[in-house]
C-alpha positions as CSV (number, residue, x, y, z in Angstrom):
1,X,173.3,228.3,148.1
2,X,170.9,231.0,148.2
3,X,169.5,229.3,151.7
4,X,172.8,229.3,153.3
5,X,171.4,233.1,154.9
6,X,167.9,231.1,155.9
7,X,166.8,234.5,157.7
8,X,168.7,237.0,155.5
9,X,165.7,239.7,154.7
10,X,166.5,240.7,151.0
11,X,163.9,243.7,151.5
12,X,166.0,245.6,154.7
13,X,167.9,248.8,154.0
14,X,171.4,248.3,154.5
15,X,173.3,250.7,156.0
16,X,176.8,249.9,156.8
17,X,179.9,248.9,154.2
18,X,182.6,245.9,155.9
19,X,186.0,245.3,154.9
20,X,188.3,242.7,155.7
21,X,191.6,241.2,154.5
22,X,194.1,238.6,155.6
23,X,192.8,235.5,156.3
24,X,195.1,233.2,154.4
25,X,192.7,230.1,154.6
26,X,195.0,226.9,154.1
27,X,197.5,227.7,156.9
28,X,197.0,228.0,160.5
29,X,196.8,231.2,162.8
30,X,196.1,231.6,166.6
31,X,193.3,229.2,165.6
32,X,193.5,226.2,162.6
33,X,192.3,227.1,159.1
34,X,188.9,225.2,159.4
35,X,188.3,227.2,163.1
36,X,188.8,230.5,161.5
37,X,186.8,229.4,158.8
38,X,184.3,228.7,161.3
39,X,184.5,231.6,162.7
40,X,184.8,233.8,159.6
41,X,181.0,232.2,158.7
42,X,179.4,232.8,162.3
43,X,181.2,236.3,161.6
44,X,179.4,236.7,158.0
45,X,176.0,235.5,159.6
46,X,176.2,237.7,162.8
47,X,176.6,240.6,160.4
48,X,174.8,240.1,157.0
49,X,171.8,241.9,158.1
50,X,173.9,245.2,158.6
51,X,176.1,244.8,155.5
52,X,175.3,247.5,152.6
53,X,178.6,245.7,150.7
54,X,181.4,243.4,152.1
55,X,185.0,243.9,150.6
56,X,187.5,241.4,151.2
57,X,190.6,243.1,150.7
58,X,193.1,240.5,148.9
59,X,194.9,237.3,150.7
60,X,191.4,235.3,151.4
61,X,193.3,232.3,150.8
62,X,197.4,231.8,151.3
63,X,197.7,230.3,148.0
64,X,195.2,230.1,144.7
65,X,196.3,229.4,141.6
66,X,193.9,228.6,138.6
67,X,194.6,225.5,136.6
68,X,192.1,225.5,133.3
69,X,189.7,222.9,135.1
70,X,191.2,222.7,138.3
71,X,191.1,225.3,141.5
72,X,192.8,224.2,145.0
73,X,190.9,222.0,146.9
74,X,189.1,223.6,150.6
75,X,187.6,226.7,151.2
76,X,184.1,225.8,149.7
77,X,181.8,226.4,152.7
78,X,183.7,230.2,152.5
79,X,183.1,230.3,148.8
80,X,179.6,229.4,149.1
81,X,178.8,232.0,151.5
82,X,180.4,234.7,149.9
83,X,178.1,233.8,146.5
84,X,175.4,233.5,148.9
85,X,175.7,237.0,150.3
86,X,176.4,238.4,146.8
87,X,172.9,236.6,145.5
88,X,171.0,237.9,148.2
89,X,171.4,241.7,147.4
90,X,174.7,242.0,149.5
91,X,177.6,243.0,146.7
92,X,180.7,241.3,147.0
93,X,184.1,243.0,146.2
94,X,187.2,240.3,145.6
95,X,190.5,241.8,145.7
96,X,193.7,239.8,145.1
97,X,196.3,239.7,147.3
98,X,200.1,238.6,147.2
99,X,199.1,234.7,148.4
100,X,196.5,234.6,146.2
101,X,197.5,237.1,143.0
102,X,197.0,234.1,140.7
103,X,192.9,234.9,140.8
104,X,191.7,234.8,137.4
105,X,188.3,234.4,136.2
106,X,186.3,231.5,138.5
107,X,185.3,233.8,140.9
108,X,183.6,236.5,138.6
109,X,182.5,233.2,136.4
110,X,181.5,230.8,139.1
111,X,180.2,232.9,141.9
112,X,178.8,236.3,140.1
113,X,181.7,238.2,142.4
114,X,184.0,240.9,141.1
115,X,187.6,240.6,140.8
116,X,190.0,243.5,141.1
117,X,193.9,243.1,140.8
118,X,194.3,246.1,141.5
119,X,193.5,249.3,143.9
120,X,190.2,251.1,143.1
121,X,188.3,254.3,144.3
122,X,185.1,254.0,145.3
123,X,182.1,256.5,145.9
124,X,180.5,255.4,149.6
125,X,178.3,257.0,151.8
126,X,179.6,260.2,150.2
127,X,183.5,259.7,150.9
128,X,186.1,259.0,149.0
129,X,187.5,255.9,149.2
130,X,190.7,254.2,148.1
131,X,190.7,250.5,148.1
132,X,193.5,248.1,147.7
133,X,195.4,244.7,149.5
134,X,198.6,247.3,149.4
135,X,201.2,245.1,148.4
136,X,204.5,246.6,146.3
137,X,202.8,250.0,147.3
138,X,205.1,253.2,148.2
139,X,208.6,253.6,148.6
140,X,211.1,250.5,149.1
141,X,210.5,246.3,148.9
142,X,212.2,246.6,145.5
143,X,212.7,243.1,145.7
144,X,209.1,241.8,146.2
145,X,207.9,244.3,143.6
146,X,210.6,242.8,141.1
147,X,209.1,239.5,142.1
148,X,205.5,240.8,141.8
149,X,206.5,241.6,138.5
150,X,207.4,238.1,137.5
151,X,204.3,236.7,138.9
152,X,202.1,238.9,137.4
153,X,204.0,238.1,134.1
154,X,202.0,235.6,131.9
155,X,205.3,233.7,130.5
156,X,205.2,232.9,134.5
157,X,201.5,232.0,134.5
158,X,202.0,229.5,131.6
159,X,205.3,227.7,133.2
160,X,203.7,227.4,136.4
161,X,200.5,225.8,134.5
162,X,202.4,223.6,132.5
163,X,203.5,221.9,136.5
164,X,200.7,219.3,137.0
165,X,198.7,220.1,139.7
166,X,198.9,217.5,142.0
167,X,202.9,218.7,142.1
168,X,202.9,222.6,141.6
169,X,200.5,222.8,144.5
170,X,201.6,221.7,147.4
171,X,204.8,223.3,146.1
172,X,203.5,226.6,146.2
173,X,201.1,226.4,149.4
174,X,204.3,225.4,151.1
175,X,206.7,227.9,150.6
176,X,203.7,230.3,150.3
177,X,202.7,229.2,154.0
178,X,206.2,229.5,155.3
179,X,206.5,232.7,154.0
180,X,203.2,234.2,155.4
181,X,204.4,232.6,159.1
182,X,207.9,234.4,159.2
183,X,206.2,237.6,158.3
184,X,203.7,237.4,161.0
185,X,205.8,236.9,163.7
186,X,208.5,239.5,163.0
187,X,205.7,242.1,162.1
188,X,205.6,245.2,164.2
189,X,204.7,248.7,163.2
190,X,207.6,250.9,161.7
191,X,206.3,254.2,162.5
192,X,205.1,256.7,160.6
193,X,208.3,256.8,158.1
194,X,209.2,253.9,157.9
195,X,205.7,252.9,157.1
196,X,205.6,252.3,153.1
197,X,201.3,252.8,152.8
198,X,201.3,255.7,155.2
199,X,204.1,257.4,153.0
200,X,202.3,256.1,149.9
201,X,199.0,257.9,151.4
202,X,201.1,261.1,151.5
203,X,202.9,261.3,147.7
204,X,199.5,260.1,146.2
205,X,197.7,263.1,148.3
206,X,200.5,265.7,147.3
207,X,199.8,264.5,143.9
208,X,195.9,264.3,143.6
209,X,193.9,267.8,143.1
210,X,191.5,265.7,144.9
211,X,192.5,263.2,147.2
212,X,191.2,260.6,148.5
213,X,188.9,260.7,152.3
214,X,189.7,257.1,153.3
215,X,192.7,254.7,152.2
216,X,191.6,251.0,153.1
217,X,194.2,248.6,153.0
218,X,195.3,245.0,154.1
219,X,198.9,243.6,153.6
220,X,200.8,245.0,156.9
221,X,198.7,242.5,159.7
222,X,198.5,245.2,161.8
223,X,195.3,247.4,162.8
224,X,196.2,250.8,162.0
225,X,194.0,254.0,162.4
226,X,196.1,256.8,160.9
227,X,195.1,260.1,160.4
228,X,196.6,262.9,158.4
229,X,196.8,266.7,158.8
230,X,194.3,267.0,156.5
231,X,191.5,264.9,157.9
232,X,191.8,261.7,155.7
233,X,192.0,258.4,157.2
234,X,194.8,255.5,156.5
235,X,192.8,252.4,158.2
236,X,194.7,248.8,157.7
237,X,192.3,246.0,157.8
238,X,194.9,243.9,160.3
239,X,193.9,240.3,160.0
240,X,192.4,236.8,160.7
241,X,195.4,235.3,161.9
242,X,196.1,237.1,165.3
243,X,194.0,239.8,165.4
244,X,190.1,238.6,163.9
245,X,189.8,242.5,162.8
246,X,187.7,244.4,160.1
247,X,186.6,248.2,159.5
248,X,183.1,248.8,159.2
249,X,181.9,252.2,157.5
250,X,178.3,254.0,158.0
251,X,177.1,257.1,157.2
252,X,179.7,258.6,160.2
253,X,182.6,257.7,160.6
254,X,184.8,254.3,159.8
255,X,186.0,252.3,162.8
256,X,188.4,249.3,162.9
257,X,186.8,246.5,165.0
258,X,187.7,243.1,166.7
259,X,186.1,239.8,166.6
260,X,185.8,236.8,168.8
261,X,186.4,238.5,172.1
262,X,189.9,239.6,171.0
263,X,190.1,243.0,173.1
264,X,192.6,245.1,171.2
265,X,193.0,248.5,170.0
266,X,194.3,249.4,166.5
267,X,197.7,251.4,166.2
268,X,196.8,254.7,165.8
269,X,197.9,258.9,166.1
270,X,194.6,260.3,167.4
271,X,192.9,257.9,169.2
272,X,192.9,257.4,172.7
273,X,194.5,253.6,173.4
């Protein structure tokens, strides 16, 4: 594993922090599963020698569900890289999404990589940062955040785990996958409010004596660059489905980006497009 980087320098001075979100591994985008996969790695390789930290901002996979000794079959070439970038002096950050809330410990056990279920601030290159996959955030969606809820809910947890796997499984990556497909192709930006995270980004800011610089999110599928009255920065991470899109942080200035030729430009208030 720790040769999967064969020319990664452990000694260089990183500079530059990546996020990314949405890939939903297990269903099938603009490309199949396995070719995003594919090109999720050649991404990871291309990149590893600029990468202070990578955060992968919740829905890596479109289902995951922890059995006591089992975990859903694929995905190992991704999971293998992601230890292997961690073991090499690149941190990993693992945030759940709402495909793949049912992250427990085999991650943090297994592969040495952090879990978080939910949002976090973060100190980086001297911003504030608030990090989170943005699900049942801000006003509205009562309905998904009462089913959230019950998800979340252990009681849930155990019936679910008392299915046998070979069943619950391709139960759940079913309906899962169906789910994430409707949403994707009816998804289009609200505007500004109608937009739950940017008017979440607004009542937390009201509210915080010190707010944050930079909200990072995933969820929406859509490449937002939003910027408030006072300076800080909404950026959605978009995804791996349609768009191949990640931000990428320095010492400057954050900036969403595309991958694998896809010329786009995020959604945004004060850029030029």
């Amino acid at each position: 594993m720790r040769d999967y980087f064969c020319n990664f320098p452990s000694y260089l001075s990183m500079k530059k922090v990546f996020f990314c979100s949405d890939f939903h591994f297990g269903i099938d985008g603009i490309e199949s599963s396995k070719e995003r996969e594919n090109l999720f790695l050649k991404w990871l390789k291309e990149n590893s020698e600029e990468m202070e930290a990578l955060y992968v901002v919740g829905d890596l996979f479109d289902f995951w569900f922890e059995y006591k000794r089992v975990v859903p079959k694929g995905g190992i070439r991704v999971l293998a890289a992601l230890a292997a970038l961690n073991e090499n002096g690149v941190p990993v950050h693992l945030f759940t999404g709402n495909h793949d809330q049912w992250m427990f410990d085999y991650f943090t056990e297994e592969l040495g990589i952090p879990l978080y279920h939910d949002p976090v601030t973060k100190i980086i290159h001297g911003k504030k940062v608030f990090i989170g996959h943005g699900d049942g955030l801000g006003p509205g969606d009562h309905g998904y955040k009462f089913i959230k809820k019950v998800f979340r809910n252990r009681i849930s947890r155990s019936l679910f785990n008392a299915i046998p796997p070979g069943i619950g499984i391709p139960i759940a990556k079913y309906w899962s996958g169906a789910s994430r497909q409707k949403g994707v192709r009816e998804n289009s930006f609200l505007g500004e409010e109608n937009e739950w995270l940017i008017q979440y980004c607004k009542d937390l800011m009201a509210h915080d004596a010190h707010p944050p610089d930079l909200f990072v999110f995933g969820h929406r599928h859509l490449p937002i660059d939003w910027k408030f009255d006072n300076g800080a920065r909404y950026i959605n991470l978009g995804d791996w489905i349609q768009y191949h899109s990640y931000a990428v942080l320095d010492n400057t200035a954050i900036k969403l980006e595309f991958y694998h030729g896809t010329l786009r430009e995020p959604i945004s208030n004060h850029l030029k497009i």
